[in-house]
C-alpha positions in Angstrom: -0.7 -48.7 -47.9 0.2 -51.7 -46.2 -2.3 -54.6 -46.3 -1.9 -57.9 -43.8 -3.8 -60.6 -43.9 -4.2 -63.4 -41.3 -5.8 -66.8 -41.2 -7.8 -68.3 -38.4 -7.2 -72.3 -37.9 -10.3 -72.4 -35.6 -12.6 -70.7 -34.2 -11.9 -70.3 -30.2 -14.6 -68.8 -27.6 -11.3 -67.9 -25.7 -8.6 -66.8 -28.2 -6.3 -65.7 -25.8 -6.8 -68.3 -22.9 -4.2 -70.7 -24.4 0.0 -70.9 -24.4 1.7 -71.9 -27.3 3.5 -74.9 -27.2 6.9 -75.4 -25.9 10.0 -74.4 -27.9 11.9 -76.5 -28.7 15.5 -76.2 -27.3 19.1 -77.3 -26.3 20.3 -76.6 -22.5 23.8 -74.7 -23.0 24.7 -73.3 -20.0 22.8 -72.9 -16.2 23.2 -70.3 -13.7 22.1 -70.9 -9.8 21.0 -67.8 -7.7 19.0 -66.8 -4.2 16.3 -65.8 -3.3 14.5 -63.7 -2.2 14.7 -60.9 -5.0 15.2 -57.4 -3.5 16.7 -54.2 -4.6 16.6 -54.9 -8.4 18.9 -58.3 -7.1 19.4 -61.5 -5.7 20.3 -62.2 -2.2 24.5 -63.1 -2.3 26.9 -65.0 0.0 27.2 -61.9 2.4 23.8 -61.4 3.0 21.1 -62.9 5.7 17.6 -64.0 4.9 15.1 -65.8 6.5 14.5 -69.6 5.5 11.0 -69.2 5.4 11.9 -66.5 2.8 14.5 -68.5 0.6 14.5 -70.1 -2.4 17.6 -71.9 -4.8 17.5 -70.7 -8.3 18.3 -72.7 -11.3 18.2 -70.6 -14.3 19.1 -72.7 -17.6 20.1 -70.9 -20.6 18.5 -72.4 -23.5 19.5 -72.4 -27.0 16.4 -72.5 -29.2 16.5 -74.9 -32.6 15.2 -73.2 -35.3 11.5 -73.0 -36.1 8.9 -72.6 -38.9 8.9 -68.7 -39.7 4.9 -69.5 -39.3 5.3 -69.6 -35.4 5.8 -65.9 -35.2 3.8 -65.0 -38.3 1.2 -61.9 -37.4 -2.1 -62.8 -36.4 -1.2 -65.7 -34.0 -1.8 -64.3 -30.5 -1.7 -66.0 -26.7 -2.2 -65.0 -23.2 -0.4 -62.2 -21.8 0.2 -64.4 -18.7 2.0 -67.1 -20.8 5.7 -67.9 -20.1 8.2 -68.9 -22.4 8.3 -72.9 -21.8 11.3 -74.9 -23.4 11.3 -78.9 -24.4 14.9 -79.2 -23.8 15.8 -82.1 -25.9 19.4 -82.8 -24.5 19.0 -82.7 -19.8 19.0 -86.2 -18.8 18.9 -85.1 -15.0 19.6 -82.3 -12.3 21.4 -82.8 -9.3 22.7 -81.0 -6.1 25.2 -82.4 -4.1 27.2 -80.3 -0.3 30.3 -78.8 -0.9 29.9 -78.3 3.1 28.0 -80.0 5.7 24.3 -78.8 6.4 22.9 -79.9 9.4 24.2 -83.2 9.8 25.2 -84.6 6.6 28.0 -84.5 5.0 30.3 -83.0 2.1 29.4 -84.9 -1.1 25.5 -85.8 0.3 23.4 -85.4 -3.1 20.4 -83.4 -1.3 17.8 -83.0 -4.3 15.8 -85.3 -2.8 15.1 -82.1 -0.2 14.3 -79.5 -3.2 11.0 -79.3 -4.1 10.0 -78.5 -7.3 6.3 -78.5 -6.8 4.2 -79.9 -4.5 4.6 -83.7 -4.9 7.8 -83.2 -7.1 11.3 -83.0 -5.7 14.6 -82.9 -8.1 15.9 -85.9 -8.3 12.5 -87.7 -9.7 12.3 -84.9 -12.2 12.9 -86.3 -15.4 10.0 -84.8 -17.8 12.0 -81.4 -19.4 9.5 -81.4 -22.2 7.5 -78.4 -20.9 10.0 -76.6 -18.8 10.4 -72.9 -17.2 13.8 -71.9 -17.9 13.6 -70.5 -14.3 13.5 -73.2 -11.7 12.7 -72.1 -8.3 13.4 -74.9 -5.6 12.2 -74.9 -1.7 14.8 -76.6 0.9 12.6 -79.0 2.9 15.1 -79.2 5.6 15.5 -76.3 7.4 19.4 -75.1 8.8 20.9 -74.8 11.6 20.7 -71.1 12.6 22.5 -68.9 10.9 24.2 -71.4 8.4 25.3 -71.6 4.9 24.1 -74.2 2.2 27.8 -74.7 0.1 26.5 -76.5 -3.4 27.7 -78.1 -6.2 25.2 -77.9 -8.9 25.5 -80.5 -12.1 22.9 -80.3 -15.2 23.7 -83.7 -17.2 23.3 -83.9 -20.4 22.3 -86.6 -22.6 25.5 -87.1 -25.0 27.9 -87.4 -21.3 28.7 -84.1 -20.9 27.5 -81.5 -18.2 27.8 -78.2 -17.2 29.1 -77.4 -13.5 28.0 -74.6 -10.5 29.7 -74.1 -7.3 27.6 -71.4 -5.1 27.1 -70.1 -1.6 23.9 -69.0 -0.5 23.1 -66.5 2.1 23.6 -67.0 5.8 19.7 -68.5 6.5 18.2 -67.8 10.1 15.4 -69.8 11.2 12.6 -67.9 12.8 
């Protein structure tokens, strides 16, 4: 017979309405993609979406620092709806920069000032990676010239100097 027992901290009228708090972790690698998502995969190089349909995908890979065995002990539970949030102790900064022109600016133009994070957020003022998705999904606020290609260079900066490097191509985007 197996006996567990658990311990309740407080009493909540809403025990699963809450997220546990951010891990915390050590960006180690990033990976950009495309959306949109179809057919079990991302939109590629080759392919042609609609701008109104398109998003660039930052995916960092984080590398979680240990943690009390008491974080994962039975009888803690959350919301199902809760995602995995990271306090990534080691980004200083995010930034995009043209590896071709788009529209009328040039190679070398550092365009996160036209990816929006959220609402009132673009990429370059994002600076707060304590409570961060892993998965960052960014909308273009310019939109192409028909039928063109957005060539990126992709830099995640890390505190100690060093960084970690993307070079992508994302789909043909037609504006309609």
């Amino acid at each position: 017979m197996l006996v567990m027992v658990s311990c309740i901290d407080q009493v909540d009228s809403d025990p699963f309405g809450t997220c546990p708090p951010p891990r915390i972790a050590k960006a180690k690698d990033m990976m950009v993609s495309y959306s949109p998502y179809k057919n079990s995969r991302f939109s590629t190089e080759s392919d042609t979406v609609s701008f109104k349909d398109f998003t660039f995908n930052i995916e960092i890979v984080p590398e979680v620092e240990s943690e009390s065995w008491l974080n994962g002990f039975p009888g803690r539970s959350y919301a199902l709806s809760c995602a995995a949030s990271y306090n990534f102790k080691n980004i200083s900064n995010i930034a995009v920069t043209l590896l071709a022109p788009y529209q009328d600016l040039p190679i070398g133009t550092d365009i996160s000032y036209l990816m929006r994070v959220k609402e009132d957020l673009t990429l370059n003022k994002l600076r707060d990676f304590g409570r961060l998705l892993p998965n960052i999904a960014l909308e273009i606020t310019m939109p192409p010239a028909n039928y063109e290609q957005l060539k990126t260079r992709t830099f995640l900066f890390m505190k100690d100097g060093s960084k970690v490097i993307v070079d992508s191509s994302s789909p043909y985007l037609i504006v309609n």
